[in-house]
mmCIF file of the N, C-alpha and C atoms, coordinates in Angstrom:
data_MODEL
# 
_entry.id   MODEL 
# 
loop_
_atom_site.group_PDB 
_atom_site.id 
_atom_site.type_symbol 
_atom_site.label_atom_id 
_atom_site.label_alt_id 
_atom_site.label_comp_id 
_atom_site.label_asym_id 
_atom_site.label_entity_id 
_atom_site.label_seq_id 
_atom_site.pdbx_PDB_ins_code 
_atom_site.Cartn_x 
_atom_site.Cartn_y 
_atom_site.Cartn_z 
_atom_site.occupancy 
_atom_site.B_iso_or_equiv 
_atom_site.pdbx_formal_charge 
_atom_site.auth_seq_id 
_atom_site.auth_comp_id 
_atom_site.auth_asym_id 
_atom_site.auth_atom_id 
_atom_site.pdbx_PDB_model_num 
ATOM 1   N N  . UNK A 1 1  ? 8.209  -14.819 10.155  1.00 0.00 ? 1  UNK A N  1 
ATOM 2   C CA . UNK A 1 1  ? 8.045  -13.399 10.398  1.00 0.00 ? 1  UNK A CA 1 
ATOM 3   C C  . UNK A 1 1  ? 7.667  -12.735 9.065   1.00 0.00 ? 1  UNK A C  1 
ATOM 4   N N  . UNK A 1 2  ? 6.592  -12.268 9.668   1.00 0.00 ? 2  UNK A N  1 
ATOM 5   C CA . UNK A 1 2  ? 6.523  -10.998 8.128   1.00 0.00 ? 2  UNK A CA 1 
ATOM 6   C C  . UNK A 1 2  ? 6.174  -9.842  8.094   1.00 0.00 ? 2  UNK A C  1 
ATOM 7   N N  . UNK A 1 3  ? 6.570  -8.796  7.215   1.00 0.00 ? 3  UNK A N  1 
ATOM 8   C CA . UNK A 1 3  ? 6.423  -7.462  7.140   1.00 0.00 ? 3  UNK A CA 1 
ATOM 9   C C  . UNK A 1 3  ? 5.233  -7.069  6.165   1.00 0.00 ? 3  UNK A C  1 
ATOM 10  N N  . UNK A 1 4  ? 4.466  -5.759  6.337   1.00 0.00 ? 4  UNK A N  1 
ATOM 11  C CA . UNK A 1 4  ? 3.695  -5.046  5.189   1.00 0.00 ? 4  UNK A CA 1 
ATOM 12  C C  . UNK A 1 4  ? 4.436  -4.145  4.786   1.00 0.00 ? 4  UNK A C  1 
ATOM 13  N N  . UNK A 1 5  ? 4.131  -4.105  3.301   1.00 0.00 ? 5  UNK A N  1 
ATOM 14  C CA . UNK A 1 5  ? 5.067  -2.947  2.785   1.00 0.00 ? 5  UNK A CA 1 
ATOM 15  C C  . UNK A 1 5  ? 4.846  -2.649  1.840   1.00 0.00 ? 5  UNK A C  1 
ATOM 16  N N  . UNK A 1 6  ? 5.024  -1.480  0.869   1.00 0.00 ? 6  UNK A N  1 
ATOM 17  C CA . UNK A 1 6  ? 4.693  -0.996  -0.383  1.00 0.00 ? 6  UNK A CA 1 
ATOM 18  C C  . UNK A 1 6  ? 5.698  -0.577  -0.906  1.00 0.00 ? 6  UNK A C  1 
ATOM 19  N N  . UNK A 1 7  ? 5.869  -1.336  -2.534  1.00 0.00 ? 7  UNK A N  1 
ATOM 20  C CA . UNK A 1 7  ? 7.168  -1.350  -3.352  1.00 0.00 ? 7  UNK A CA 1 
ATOM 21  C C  . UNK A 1 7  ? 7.423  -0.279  -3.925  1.00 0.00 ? 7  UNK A C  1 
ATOM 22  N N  . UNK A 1 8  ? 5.933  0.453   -3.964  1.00 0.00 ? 8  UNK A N  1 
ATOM 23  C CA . UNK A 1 8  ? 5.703  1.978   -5.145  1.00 0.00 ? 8  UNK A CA 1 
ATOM 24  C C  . UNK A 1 8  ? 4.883  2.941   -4.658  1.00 0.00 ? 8  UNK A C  1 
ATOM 25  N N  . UNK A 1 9  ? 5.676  3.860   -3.972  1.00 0.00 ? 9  UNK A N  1 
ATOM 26  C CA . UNK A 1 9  ? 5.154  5.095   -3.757  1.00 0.00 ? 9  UNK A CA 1 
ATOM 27  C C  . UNK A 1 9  ? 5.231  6.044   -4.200  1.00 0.00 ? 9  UNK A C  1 
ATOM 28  N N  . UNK A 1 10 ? 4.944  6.775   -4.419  1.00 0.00 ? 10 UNK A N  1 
ATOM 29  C CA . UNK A 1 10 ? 5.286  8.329   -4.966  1.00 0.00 ? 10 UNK A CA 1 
ATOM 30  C C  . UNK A 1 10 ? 5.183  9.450   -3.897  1.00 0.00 ? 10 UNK A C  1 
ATOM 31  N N  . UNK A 1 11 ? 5.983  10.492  -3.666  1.00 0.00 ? 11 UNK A N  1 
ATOM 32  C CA . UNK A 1 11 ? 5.489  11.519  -2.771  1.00 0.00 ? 11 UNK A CA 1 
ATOM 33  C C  . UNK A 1 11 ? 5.183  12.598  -3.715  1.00 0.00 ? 11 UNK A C  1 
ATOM 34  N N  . UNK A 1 12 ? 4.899  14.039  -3.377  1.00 0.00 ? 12 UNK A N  1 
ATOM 35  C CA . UNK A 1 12 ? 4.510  14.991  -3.561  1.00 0.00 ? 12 UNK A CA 1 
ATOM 36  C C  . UNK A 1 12 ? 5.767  15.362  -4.803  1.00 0.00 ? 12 UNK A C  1 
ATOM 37  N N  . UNK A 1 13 ? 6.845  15.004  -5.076  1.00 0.00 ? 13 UNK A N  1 
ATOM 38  C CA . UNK A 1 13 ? 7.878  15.316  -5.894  1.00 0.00 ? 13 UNK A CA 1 
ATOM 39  C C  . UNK A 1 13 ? 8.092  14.764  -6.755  1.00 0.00 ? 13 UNK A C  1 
ATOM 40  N N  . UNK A 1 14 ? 7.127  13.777  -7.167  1.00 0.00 ? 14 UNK A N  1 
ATOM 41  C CA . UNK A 1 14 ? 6.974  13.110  -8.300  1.00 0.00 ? 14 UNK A CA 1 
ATOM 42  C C  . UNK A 1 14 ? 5.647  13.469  -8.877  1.00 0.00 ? 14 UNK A C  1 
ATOM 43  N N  . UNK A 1 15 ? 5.918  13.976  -10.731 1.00 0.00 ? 15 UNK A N  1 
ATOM 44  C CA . UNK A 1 15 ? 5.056  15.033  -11.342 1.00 0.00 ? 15 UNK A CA 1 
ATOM 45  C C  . UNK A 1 15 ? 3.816  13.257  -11.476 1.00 0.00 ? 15 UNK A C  1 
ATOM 46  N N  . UNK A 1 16 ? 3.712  12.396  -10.569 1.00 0.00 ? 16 UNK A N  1 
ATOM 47  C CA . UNK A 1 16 ? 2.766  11.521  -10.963 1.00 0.00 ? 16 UNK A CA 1 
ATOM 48  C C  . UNK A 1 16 ? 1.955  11.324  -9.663  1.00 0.00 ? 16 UNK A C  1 
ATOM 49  N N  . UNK A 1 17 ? 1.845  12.117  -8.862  1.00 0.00 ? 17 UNK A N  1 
ATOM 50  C CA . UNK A 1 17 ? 1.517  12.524  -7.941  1.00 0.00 ? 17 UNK A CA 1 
ATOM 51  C C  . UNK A 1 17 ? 0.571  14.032  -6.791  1.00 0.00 ? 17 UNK A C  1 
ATOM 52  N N  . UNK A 1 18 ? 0.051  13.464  -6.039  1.00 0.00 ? 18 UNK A N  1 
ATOM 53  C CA . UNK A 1 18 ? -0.565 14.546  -5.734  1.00 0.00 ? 18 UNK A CA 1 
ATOM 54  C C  . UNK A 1 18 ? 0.194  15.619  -4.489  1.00 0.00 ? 18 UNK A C  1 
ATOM 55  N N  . UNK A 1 19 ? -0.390 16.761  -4.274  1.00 0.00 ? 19 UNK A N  1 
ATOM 56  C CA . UNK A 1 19 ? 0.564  17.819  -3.845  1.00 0.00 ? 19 UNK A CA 1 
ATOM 57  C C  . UNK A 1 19 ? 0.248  17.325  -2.224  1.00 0.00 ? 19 UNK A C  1 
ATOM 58  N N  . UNK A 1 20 ? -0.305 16.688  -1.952  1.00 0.00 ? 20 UNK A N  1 
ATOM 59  C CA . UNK A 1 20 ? -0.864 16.318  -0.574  1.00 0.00 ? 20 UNK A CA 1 
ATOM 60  C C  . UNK A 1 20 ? 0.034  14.905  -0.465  1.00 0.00 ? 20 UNK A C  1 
ATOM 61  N N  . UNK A 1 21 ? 0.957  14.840  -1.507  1.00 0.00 ? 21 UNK A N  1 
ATOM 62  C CA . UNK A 1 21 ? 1.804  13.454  -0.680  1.00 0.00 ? 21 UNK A CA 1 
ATOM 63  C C  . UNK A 1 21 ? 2.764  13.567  0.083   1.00 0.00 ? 21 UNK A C  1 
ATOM 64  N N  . UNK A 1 22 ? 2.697  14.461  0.615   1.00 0.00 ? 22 UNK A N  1 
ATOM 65  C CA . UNK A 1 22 ? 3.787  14.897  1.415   1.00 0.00 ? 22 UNK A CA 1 
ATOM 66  C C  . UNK A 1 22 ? 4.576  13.415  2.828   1.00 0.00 ? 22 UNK A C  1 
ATOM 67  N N  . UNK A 1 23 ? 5.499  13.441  2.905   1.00 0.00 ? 23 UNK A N  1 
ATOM 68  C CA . UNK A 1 23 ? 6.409  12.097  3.477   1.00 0.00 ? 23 UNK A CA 1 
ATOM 69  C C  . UNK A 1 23 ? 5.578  12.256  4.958   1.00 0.00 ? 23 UNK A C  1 
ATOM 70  N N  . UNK A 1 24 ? 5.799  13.065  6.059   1.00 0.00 ? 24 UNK A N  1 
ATOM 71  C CA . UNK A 1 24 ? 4.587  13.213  7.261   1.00 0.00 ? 24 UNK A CA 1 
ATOM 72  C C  . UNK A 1 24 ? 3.146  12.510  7.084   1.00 0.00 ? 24 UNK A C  1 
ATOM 73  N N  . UNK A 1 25 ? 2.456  12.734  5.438   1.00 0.00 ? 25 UNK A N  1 
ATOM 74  C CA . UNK A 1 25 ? 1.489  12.634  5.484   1.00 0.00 ? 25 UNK A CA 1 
ATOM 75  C C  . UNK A 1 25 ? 0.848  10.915  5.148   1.00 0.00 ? 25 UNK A C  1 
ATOM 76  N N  . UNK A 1 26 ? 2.133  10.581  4.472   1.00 0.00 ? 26 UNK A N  1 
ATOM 77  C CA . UNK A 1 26 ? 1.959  9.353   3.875   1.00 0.00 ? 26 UNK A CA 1 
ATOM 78  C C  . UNK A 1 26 ? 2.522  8.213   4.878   1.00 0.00 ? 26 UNK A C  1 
ATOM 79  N N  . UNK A 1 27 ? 3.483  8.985   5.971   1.00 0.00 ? 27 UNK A N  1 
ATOM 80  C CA . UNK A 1 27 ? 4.181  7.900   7.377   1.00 0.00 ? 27 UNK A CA 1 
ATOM 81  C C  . UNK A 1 27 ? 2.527  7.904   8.425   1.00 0.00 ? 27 UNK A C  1 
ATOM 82  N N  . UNK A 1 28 ? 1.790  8.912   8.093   1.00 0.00 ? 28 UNK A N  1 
ATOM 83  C CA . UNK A 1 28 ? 0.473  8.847   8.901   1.00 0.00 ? 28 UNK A CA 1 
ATOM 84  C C  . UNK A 1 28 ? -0.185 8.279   8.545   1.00 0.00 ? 28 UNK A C  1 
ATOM 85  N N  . UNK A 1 29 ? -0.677 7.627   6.939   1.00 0.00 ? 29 UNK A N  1 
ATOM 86  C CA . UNK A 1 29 ? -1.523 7.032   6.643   1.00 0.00 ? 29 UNK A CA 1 
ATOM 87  C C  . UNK A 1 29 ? -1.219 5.511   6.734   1.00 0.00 ? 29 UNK A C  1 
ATOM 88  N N  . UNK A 1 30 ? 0.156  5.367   6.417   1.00 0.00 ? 30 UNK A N  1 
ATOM 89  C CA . UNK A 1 30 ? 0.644  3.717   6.513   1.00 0.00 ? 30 UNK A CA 1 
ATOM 90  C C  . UNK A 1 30 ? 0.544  3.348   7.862   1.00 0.00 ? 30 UNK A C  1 
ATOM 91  N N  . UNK A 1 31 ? 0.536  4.515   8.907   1.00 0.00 ? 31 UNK A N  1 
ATOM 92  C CA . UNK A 1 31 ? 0.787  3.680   10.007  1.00 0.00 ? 31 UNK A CA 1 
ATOM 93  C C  . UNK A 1 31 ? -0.598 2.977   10.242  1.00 0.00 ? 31 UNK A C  1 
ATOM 94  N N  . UNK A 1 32 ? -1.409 3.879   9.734   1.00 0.00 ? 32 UNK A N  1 
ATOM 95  C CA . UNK A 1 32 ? -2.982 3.330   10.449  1.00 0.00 ? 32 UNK A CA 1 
ATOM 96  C C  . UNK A 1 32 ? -2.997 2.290   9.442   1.00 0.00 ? 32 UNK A C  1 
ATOM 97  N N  . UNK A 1 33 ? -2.927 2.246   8.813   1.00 0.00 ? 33 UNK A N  1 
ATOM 98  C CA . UNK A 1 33 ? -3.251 0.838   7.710   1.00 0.00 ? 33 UNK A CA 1 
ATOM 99  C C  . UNK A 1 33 ? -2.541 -0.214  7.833   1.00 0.00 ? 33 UNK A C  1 
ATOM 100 N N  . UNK A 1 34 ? -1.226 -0.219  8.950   1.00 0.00 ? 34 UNK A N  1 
ATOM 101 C CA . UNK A 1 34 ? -0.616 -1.110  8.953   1.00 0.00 ? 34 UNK A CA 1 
ATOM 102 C C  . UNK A 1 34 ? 0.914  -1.523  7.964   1.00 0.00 ? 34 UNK A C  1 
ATOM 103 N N  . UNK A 1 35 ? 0.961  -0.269  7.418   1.00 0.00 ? 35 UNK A N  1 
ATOM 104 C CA . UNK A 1 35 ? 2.385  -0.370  6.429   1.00 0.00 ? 35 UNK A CA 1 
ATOM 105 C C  . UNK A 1 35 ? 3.230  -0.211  7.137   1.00 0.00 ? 35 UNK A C  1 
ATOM 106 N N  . UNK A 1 36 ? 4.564  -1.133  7.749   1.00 0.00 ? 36 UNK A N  1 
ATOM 107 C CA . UNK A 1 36 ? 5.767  -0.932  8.307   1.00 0.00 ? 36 UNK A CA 1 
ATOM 108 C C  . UNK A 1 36 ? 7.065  -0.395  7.384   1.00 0.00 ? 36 UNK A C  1 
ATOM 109 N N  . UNK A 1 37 ? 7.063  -0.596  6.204   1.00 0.00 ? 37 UNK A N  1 
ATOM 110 C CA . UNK A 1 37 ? 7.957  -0.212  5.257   1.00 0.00 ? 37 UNK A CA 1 
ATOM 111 C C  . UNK A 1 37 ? 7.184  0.742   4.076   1.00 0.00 ? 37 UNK A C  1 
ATOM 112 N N  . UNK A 1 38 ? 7.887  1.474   3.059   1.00 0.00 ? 38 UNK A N  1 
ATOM 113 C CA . UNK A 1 38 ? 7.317  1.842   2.126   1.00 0.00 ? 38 UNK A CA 1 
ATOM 114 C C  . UNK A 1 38 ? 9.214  2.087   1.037   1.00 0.00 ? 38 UNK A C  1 
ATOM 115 N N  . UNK A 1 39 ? 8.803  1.853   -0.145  1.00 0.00 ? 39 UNK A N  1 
ATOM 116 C CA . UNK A 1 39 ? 9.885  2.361   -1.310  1.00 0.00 ? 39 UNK A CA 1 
ATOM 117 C C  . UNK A 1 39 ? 9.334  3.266   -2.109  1.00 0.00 ? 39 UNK A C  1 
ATOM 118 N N  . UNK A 1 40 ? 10.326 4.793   -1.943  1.00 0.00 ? 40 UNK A N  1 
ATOM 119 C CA . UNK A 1 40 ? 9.917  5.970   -2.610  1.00 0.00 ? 40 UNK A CA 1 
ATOM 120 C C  . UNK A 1 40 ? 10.280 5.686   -4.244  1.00 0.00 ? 40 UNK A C  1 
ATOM 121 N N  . UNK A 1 41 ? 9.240  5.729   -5.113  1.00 0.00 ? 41 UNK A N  1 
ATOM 122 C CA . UNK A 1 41 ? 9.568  5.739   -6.542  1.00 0.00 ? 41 UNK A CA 1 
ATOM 123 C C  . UNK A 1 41 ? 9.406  6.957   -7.405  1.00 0.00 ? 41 UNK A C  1 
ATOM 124 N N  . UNK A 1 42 ? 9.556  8.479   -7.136  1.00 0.00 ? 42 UNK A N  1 
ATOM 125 C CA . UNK A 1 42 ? 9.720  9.122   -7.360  1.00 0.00 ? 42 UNK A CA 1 
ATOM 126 C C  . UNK A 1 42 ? 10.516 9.148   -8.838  1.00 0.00 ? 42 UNK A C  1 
ATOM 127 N N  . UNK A 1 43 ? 9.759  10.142  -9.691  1.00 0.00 ? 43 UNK A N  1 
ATOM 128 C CA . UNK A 1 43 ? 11.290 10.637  -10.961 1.00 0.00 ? 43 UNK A CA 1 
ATOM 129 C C  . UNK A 1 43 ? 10.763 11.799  -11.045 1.00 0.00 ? 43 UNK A C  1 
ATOM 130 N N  . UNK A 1 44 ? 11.747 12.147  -11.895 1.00 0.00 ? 44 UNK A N  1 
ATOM 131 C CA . UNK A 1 44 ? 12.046 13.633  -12.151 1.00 0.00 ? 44 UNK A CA 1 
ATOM 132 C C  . UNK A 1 44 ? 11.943 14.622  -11.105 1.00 0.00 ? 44 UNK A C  1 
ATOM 133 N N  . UNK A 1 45 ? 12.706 13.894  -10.186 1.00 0.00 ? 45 UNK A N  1 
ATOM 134 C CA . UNK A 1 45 ? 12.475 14.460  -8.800  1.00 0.00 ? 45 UNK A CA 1 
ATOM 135 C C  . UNK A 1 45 ? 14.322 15.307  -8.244  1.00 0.00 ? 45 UNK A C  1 
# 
């Protein structure tokens, strides 16, 4: 069994990031691409 997934994300609350990463926006894009998991790596958040 195996999963897709991404170790390093950033959302919109991390100053390394864009204002359009919003969590809605980024659960919409993984789904079409096939990402079942994602890990928020956010700082200075």
């Amino acid at each position: 069994m195996t999963f897709d997934g991404d170790f390093h994300v950033h959302t919109c609350l991390s100053p390394y990031a864009d204002l359009v990463m919003v969590l809605n926006a980024l659960a919409t894009r993984f789904e079409k691409t096939g990402i079942e998991w994602i890990v928020v790596t956010d700082r200075n958040s």
